[in-house]
C-alpha positions in Angstrom: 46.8 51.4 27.5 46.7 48.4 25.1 46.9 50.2 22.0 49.7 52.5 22.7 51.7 49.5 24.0 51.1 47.7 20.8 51.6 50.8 18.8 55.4 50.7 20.1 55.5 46.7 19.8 52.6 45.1 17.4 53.3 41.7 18.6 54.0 41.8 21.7 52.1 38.5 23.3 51.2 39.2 26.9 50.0 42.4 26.0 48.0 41.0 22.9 46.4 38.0 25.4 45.8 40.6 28.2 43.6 42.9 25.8 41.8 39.9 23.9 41.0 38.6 27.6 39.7 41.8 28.5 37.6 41.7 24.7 36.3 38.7 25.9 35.0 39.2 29.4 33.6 42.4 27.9 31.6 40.3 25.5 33.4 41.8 22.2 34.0 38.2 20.7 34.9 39.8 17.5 37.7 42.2 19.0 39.0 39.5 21.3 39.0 37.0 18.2 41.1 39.2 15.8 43.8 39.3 18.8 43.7 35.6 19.6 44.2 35.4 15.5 47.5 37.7 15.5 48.9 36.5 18.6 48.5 32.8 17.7 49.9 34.1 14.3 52.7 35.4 15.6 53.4 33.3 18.4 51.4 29.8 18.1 53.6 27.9 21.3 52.3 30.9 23.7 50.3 28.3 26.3 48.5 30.9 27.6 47.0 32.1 23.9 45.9 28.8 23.3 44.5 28.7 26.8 42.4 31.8 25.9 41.5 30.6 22.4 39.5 27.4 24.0 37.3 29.9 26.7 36.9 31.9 23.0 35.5 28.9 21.7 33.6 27.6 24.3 31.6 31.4 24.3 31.2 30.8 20.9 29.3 27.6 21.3 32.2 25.8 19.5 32.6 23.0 22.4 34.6 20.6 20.0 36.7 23.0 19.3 37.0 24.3 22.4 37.8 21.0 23.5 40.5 20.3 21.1 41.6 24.0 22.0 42.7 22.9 25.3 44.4 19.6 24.5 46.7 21.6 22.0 47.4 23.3 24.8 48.1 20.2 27.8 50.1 19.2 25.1 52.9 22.1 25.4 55.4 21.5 28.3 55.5 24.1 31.2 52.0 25.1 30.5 49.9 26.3 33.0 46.6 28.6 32.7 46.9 32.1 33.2 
């Protein structure tokens, strides 16, 4: 479903975040991290990228960065997890 929809629109964000989510809970870190990597590319004020990128982080083991992650994103107005 993902990849046709991005087939027709490469950058589209909510569908880039909804199948680097579903990378993540599935446990493909590496597929979810390429995602966050274009998406954040392409769009780096989308809250709920950012959001994603610190739960990334924190499976990683990164907890600084995770940390940091998530005051990037407080910092944004209007954000609010997804």
């Amino acid at each position: 479903m993902w990849n046709r929809a991005l087939a027709i629109e490469p950058d589209r964000p909510d569908t880039l975040f909804d199948r680097a989510k579903t990378f993540l809970l599935a446990g493909d870190n590496k597929a979810a991290a390429r995602d966050l990597d274009h998406l954040l590319k392409k769009h780096p004020r989308y809250g709920p990228g950012k959001f994603l990128l610190a739960h990334y982080l924190e499976a990683e083991g990164q907890k600084e960065a995770a940390i940091q992650a998530l005051r990037e994103f407080l910092k944004q107005p209007d954000n609010d997890p997804p």
